[in-house]
VEXRO-537355 format. One line per 3 residues: their letters; for each residue x, y, z of C-alpha. Coordinates in steps of 0.5 Angstrom, whole numbers, plus 500, padded with zeros to 3 digits. Example, Ala and Ser with C-alpha at 12.3 -4.5 7.8 and 13.67 -1.06 7.14 Angstrom:
<nodes>
as = 525 491 516; 527 498 514
</nodes>
This chain:
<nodes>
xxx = 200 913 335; 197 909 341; 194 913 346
xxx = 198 913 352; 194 911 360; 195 911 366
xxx = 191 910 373; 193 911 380; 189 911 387
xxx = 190 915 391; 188 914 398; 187 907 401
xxx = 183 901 401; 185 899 408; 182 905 412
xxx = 175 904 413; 170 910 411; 176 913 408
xxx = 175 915 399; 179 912 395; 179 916 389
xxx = 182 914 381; 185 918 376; 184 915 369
xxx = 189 919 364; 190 918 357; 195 922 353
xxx = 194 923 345; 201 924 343; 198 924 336
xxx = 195 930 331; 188 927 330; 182 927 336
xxx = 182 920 337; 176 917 340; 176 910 345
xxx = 172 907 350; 175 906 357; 171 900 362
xxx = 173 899 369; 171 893 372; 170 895 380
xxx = 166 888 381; 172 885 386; 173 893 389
xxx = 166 893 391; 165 887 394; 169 891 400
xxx = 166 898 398; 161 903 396; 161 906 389
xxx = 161 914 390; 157 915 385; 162 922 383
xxx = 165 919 376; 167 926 373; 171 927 366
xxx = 175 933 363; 171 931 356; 166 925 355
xxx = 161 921 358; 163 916 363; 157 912 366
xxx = 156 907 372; 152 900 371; 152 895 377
xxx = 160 894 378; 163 896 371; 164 904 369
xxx = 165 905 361; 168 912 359; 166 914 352
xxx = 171 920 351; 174 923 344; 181 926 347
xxx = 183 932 343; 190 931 338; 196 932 343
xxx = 193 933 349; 190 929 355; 183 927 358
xxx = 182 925 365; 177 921 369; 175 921 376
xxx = 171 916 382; 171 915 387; 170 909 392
xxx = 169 907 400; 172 902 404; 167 898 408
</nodes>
């Protein structure tokens, strides 16, 4: 089975000096870890906010590089991972 994502945003891009902050989820319905790379491309994101620098995740590595974010995660059978991060309206 496919693993299963979902983002939200919580906060608004609207509000200037206010974070926003995102929740990447991925769900593994099936019995195996499966292994994947997630990339967020914030480059449109940023041209009207800052990066927080605050990535965090419950399990793998996620890394910033100019305007993208690459998480590297293995997430355990039936269960779920989540990454965090954050940005600010300028």
């Amino acid at each position: 089975m496919p693993l299963e994502m979902n983002k939200t945003a919580a906060g608004s891009a609207q509000t200037v000096g206010a974070p926003v902050t995102y929740t990447v989820t991925l769900n593994n319905p099936d019995d195996e870890p499966i292994t994947t790379s997630v990339t967020d491309n914030l480059q449109l994101v940023l041209q009207s906010a800052s990066w927080n620098d605050d990535a965090s995740a419950t399990t793998g590595t996620p890394a910033f590089d100019g305007t993208t974010l690459t998480w590297r995660v293995t997430v355990p059978a039936n269960s779920s991972a989540v990454l965090t991060y954050s940005v600010t309206p300028e």
